[in-house]
C-alpha positions as CSV (number, residue, x, y, z in Angstrom):
1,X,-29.2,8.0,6.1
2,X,-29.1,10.6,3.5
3,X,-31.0,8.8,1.3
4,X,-33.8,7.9,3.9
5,X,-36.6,10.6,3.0
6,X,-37.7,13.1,6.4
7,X,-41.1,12.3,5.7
8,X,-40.4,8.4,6.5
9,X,-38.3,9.3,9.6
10,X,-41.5,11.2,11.0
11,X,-43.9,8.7,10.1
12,X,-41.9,6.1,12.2
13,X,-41.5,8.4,15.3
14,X,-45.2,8.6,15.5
15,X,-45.7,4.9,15.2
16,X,-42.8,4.0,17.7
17,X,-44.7,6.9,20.1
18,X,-48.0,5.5,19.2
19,X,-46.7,1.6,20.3
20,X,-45.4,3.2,23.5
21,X,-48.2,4.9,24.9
22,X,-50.7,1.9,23.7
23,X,-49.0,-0.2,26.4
24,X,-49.2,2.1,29.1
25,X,-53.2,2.2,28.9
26,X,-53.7,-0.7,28.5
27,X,-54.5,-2.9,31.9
28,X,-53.1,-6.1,32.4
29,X,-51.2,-6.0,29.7
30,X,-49.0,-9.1,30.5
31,X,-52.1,-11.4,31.1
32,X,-51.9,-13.2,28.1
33,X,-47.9,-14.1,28.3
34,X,-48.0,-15.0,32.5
35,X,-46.8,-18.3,32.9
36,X,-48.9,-18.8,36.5
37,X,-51.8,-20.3,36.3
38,X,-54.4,-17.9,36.9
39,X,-55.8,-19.7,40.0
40,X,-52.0,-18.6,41.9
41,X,-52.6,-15.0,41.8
42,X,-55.1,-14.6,44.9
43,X,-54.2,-11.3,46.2
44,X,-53.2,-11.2,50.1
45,X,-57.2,-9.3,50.9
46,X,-56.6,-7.5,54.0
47,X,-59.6,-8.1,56.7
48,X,-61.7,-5.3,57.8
49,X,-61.9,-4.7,61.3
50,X,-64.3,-2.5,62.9
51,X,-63.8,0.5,64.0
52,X,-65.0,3.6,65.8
53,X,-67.5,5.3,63.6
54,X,-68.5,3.0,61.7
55,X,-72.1,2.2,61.1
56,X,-73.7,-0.9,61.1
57,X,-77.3,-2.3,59.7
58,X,-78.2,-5.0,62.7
59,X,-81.6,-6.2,61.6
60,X,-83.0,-9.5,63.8
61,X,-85.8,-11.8,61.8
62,X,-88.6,-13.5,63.6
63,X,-91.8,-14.7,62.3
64,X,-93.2,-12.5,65.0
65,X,-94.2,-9.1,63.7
66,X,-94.6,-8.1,67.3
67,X,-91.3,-9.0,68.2
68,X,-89.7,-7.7,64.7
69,X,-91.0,-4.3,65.9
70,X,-89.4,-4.5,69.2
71,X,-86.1,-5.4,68.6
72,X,-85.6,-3.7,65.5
73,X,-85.8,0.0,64.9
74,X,-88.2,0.8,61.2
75,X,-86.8,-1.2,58.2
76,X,-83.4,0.5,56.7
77,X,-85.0,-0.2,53.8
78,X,-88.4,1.1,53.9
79,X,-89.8,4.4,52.6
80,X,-86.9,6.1,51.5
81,X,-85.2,3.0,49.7
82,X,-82.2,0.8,50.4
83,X,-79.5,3.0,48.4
84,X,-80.2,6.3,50.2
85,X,-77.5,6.6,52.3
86,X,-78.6,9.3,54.9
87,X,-81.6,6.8,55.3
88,X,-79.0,4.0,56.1
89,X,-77.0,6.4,58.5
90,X,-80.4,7.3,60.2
91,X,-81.6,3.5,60.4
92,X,-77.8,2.1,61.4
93,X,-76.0,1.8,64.4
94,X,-73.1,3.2,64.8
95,X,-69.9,2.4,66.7
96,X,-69.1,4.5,69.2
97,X,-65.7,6.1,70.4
98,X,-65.9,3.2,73.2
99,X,-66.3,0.8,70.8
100,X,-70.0,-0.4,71.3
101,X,-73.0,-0.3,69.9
102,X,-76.2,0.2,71.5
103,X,-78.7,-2.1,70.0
104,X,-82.9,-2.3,71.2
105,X,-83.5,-4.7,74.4
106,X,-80.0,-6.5,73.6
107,X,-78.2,-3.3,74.7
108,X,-74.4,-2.6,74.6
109,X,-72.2,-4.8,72.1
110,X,-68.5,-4.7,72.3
111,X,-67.7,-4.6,68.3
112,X,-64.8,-3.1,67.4
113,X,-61.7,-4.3,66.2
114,X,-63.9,-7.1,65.1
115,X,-64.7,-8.1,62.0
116,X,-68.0,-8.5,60.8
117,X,-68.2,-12.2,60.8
118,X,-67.1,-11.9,64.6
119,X,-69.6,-8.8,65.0
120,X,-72.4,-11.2,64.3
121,X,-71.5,-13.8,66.0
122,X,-71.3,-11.3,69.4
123,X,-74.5,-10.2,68.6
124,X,-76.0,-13.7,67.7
125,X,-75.3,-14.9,71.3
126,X,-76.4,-12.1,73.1
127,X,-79.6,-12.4,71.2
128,X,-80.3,-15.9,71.8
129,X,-80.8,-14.6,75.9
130,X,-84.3,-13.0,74.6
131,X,-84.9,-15.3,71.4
132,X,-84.7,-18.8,70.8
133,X,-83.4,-19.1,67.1
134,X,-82.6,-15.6,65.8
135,X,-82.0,-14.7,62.3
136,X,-79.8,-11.8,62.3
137,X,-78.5,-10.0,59.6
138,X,-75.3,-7.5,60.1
139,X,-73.9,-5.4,57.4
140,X,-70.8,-2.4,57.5
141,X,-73.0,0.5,55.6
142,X,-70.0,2.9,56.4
143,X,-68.2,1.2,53.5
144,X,-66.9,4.6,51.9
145,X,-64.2,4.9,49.3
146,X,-62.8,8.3,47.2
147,X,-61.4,8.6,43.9
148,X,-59.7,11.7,43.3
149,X,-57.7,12.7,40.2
150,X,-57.5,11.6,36.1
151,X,-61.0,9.8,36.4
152,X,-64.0,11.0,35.0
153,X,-66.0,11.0,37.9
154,X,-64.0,11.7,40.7
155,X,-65.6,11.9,44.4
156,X,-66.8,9.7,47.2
157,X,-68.6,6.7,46.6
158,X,-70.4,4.1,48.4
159,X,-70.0,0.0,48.6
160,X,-73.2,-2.0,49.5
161,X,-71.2,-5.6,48.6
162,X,-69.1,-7.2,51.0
163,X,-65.7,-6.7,48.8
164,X,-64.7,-4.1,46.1
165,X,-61.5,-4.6,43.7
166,X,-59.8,-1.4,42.4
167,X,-60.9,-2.1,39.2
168,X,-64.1,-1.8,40.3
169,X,-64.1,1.1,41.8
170,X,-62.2,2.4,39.5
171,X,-65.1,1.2,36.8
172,X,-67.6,2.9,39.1
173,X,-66.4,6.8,38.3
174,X,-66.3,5.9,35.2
175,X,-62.5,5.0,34.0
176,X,-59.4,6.6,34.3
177,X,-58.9,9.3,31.9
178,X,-56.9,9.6,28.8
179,X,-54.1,11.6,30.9
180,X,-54.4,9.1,33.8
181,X,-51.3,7.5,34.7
182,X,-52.5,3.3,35.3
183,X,-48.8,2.5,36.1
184,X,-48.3,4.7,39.5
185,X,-51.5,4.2,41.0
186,X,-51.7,5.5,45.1
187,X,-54.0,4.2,47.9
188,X,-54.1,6.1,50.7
189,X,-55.2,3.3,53.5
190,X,-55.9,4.3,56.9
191,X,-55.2,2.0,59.8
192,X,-54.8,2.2,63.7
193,X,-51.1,3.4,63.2
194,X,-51.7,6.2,60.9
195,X,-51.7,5.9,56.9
196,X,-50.8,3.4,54.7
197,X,-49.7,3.7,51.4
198,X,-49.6,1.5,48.4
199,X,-48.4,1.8,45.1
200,X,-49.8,-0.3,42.2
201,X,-49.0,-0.7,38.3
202,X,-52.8,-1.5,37.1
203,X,-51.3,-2.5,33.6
204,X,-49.3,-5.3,35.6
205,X,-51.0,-9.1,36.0
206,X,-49.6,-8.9,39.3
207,X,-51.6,-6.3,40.8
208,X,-54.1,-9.2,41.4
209,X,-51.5,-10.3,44.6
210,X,-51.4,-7.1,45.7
211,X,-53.1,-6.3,49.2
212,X,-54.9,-3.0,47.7
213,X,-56.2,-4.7,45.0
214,X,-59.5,-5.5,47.2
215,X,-60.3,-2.1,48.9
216,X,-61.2,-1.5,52.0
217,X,-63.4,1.4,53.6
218,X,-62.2,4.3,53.9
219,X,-59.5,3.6,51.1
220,X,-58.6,6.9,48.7
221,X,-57.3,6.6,45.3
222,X,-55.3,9.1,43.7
223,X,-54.9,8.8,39.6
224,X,-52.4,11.1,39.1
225,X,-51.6,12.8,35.6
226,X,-49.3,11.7,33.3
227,X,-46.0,13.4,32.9
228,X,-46.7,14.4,29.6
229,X,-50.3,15.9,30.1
230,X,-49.6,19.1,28.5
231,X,-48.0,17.7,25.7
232,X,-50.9,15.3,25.0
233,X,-53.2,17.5,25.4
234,X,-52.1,19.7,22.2
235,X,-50.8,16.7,20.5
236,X,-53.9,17.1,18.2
237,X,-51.6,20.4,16.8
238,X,-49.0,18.8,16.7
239,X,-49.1,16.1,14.8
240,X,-51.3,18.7,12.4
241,X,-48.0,20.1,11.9
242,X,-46.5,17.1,11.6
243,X,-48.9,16.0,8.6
244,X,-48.2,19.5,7.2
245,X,-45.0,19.3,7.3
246,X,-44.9,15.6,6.0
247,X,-47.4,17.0,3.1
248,X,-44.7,19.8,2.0
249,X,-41.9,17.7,1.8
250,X,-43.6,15.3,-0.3
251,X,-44.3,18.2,-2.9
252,X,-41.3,19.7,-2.9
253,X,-39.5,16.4,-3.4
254,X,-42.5,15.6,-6.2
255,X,-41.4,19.3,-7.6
256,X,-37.7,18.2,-7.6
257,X,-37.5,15.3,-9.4
């Protein structure tokens, strides 16, 4: 050990460190050596159910204009434009603390704990009393998720697509952070009993059979730091000492000889 200069001692700390924290950024790190076949890890996607609160785009299609115009309050996406989401709050429907909604000429619809599928198809059959071959379109526009800590962008954000992965979401504030801790990764789910809470590894393959891997409104993700953020955050200094110090026992050993 004696003979083993300092110098080459530091040099393979840093390395070891640098292999160690290259394997806690990186996500699904164990994707190329799973043995599955890629086709077995289908997460268990909870349903969404609908609840109190929500809002709901109910739009019914005829190739009357006349009848378009009664049964339909002013196009969602009209004017003010699809993505504006106080337009879509104003132009929705939503779900009241009795669990109906109150929809133009059809009237009351029992929807909640229903999903959307089952929403529809409620609303399909009471439309077919005042129309004989409906098109209806029905869409959850309440579909709100937050991401709060190590991301770039945290805040609340909205989903216009019938499923959202983590990942996703997640890709939507713009990436977890360089102090962002991927291996202890909470979702804060509400349900009818109170909160649910998940914890996930996203540098794990096996995330993908998780039931928060798909989100679901309402969901809040929490990146929390690293245990080390302080530490990373001046290790710029540090391994400047570190190279100065390297660099002055290479002269004086180069002075010695």
């Amino acid at each position: 050990m004696k003979k083993i200069p300092i110098y080459t001692i530091l040099i393979f700390l840093i390395a070891l460190t640098s292999c160690h924290q290259r394997k806690k950024v990186i996500y699904l790190r164990n994707i190329a050596t799973a043995k599955d076949s890629l086709s077995e890890y289908q997460s268990n996607k909870s349903i969404y159910k609908i609840q109190p609160g929500d809002i709901l785009y109910v739009q019914l299609i005829s190739l009357d204009d006349n009848i378009n115009k009664i049964y339909n309050i002013s196009d969602a996406r009209s004017s003010l434009g699809y993505q504006q989401q106080s337009n879509l709050y104003l132009k929705g429907f939503s779900v009241r603390d009795s669990g109906y909604i109150d929809l133009p000429i059809i009237g009351k619809v029992k929807v909640v704990n229903k999903t959307i599928s089952e929403a529809k198809d409620i609303i399909f059959d009471k439309a077919k009393k005042y129309l004989k071959t409906p098109n209806l379109i029905v869409k959850l526009i309440s579909y709100k998720y937050t991401l709060l800590g190590e991301v770039r962008r945290p805040g609340s954000y909205y989903n216009y697509n019938d499923r959202l992965t983590i990942f996703e979401a997640i890709g939507n504030a713009g990436d977890i952070t360089d102090y962002g801790n991927k291996k202890n990764v909470l979702i804060i789910r509400p349900t009818n009993n109170g909160e649910k809470f998940f914890r996930v590894d996203l540098t794990d393959i096996n995330i993908l059979k998780s039931q928060a891997y798909y989100l679901l409104p309402n969901d809040v993700i929490y990146i929390e730091p690293v245990k080390f953020k302080s530490f990373r955050l001046n290790s710029p200094n540090i391994s400047l000492v570190l190279s100065s110090i390297t660099t002055l026992i290479l002269v004086l050993n180069y002075l010695n000889k």
